[in-house]
C-alpha positions in Angstrom: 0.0 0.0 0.0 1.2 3.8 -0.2 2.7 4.6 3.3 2.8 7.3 5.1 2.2 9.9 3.0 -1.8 10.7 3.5 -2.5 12.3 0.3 -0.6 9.6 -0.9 -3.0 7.2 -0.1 -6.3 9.1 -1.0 -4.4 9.9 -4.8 -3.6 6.7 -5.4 -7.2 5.2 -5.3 -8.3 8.2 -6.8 -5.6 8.0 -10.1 -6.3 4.1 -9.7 -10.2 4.6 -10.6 -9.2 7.2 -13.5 -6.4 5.7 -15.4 -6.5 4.0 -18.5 -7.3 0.5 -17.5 -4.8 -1.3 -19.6 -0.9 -1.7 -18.7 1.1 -0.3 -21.5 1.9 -2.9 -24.2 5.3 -3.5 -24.6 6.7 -1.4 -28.1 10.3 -0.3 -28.8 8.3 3.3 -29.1 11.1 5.6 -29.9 11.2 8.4 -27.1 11.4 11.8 -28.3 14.1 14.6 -28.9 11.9 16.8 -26.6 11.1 13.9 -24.2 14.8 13.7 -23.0 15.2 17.2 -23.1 12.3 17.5 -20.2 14.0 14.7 -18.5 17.1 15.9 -18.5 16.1 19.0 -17.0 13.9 17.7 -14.1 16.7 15.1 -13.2 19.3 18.6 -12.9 16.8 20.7 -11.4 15.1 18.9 -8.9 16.1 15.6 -7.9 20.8 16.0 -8.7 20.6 19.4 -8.0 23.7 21.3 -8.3 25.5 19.6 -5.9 25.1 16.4 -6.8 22.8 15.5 -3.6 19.6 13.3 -3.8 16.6 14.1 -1.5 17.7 13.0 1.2 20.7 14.6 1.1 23.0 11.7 0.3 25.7 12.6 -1.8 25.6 10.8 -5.3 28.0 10.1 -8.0 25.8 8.1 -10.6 22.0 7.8 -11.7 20.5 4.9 -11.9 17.5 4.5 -14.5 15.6 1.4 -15.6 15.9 1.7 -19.1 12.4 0.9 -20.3 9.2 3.4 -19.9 6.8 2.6 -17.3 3.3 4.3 -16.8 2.1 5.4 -13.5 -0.6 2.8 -13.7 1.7 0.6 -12.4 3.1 1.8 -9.3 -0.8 2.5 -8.4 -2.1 -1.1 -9.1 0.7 -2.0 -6.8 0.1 0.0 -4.1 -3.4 1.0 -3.8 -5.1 0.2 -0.6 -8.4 -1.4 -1.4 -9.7 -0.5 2.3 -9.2 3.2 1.2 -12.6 4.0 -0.5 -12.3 5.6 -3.8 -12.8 9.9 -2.8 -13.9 10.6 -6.6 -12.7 13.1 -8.8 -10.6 12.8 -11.6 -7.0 12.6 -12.7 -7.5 15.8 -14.1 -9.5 17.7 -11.2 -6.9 16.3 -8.6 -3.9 18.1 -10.5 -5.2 21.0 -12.0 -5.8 21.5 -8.2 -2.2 21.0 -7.3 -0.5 22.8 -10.4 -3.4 25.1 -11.7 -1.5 25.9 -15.0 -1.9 22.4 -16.2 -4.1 21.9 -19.3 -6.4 18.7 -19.5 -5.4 18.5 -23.0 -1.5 17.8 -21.1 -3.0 15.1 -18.9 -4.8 13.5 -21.9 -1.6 13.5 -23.9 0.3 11.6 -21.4 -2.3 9.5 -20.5 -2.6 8.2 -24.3 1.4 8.5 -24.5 1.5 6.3 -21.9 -0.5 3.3 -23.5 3.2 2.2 -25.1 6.2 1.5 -23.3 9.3 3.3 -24.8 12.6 1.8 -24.8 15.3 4.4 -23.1 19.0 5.2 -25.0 21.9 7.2 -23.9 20.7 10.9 -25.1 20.2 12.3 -21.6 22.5 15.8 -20.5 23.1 15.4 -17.4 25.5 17.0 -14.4 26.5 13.4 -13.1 27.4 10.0 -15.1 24.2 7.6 -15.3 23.4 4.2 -16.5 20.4 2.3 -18.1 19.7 -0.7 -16.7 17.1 -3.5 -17.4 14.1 -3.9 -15.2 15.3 -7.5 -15.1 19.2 -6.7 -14.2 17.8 -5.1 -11.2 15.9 -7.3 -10.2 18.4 -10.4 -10.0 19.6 -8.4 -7.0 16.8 -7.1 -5.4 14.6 -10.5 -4.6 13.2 -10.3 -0.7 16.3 -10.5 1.4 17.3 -7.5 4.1 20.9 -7.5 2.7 19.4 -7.3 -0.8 20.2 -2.7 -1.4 23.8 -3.5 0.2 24.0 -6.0 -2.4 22.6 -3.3 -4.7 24.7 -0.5 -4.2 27.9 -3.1 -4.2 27.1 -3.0 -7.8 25.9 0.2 -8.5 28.1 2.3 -5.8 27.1 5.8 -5.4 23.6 5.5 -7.2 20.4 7.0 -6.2 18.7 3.9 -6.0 17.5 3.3 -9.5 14.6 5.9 -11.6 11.7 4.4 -13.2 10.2 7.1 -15.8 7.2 7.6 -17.7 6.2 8.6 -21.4 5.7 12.4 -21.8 2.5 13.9 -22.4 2.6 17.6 -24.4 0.3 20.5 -24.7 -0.8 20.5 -28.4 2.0 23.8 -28.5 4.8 21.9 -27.1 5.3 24.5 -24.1 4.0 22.4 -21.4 4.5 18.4 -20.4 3.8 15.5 -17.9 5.5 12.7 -16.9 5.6 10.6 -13.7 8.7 9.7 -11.6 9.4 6.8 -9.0 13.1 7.0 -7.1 13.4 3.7 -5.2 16.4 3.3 -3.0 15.9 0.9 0.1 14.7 2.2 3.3 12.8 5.2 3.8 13.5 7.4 0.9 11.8 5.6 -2.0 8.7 8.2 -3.9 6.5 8.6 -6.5 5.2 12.4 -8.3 3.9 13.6 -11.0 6.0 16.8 -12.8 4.6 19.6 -14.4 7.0 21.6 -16.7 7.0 24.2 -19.0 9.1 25.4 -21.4 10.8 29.4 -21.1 13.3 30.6 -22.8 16.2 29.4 -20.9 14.7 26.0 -21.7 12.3 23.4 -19.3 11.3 24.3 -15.9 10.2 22.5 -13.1 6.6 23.9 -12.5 5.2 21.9 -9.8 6.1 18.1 -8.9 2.8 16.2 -7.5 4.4 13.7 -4.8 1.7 10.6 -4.6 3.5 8.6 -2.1 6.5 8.0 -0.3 8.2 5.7 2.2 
């Protein structure tokens, strides 16, 4: 289930009872010019920073990223409470609320986006050296055991934890996108958001991340 973050909780039966109710097929979907641009940019801005820090302050000297597309559908299948009941709403009402700027033509973009999985290549900009690693690499290390993220970050030293990221969704003018973020790491540092960003003239800006859960 989502842990302690309340609103957490509440958004993930709420985006569970709005989201397309497929998993994304698997498709070698090529992923964008622009899509890497805006992940580029959100990875520099708001989770590296300048300093090359994660959230939790832990200083980092590589990313981690799984390097296929996954939609947010399902980190929500996996951790929706079904004691929760559902608080109604929509996708779309939910955040609009949170980042009023947001156009439902964004959130339909991403969500349609999102039917395909994409397969990630090495075009990201970024301030620190990363990796993309399979899905399946990742998990040959990380089966049930407490020792398991020691065993991790034996092989991946330095790391984050490991990134999974979404499809992008655009505004029809390409000034504005969607995506959706989960950082898993071991412990209590491991989250999931929704980013906003729009495009300025000194190039993509974070506008608003939408945090869904954490633990």
């Amino acid at each position: 289930m989502c842990s302690t973050f309340r609103i957490g909780i509440a958004f993930c039966v709420l985006l569970s009872v709005a989201a397309v109710g497929q998993r994304p097929e698997v498709d070698n979907a090529n992923i964008s010019e622009a899509e890497y641009e805006v992940f580029s940019a959100y990875l520099s801005q708001s989770f590296v920073g300048a300093v090359g820090k994660d959230r939790i302050d832990r200083e980092i000297s590589q990313i981690v990223i799984v390097n296929r597309t996954e939609s947010d559908k399902n980190d929500l299948d996996d951790f929706l409470d079904p004691n929760d009941p559902p608080p109604g709403g929509t996708v779309e009402t939910y955040l609009q609320k949170e980042a009023p700027s947001l156009r439902a033509i964004t959130v339909s973009n991403f969500q349609r986006a999102n039917k395909k999985q994409g397969k990630l290549t090495p075009q990201f900009h970024l301030p620190l050296p990363y990796q993309l690693v399979a899905a399946e690499q990742i998990g040959s290390i990380l089966k049930d055991s407490p020792n398991d993220w020691i065993e991790y970050y034996r092989h991946y030293p330095g790391a984050q934890g490991h990134m999974r990221l979404s499809r992008v969704g655009f505004s029809p003018d390409g000034e504005q996108a969607l995506f959706y973020s989960s950082n898993w790491c071991g412990g209590h540092c491991a989250s999931g958001s929704y980013v906003v960003m729009e495009k300025r003239v000194e190039g993509w800006k974070v506008i608003k991340e939408v945090f869904i859960w954490e633990s």
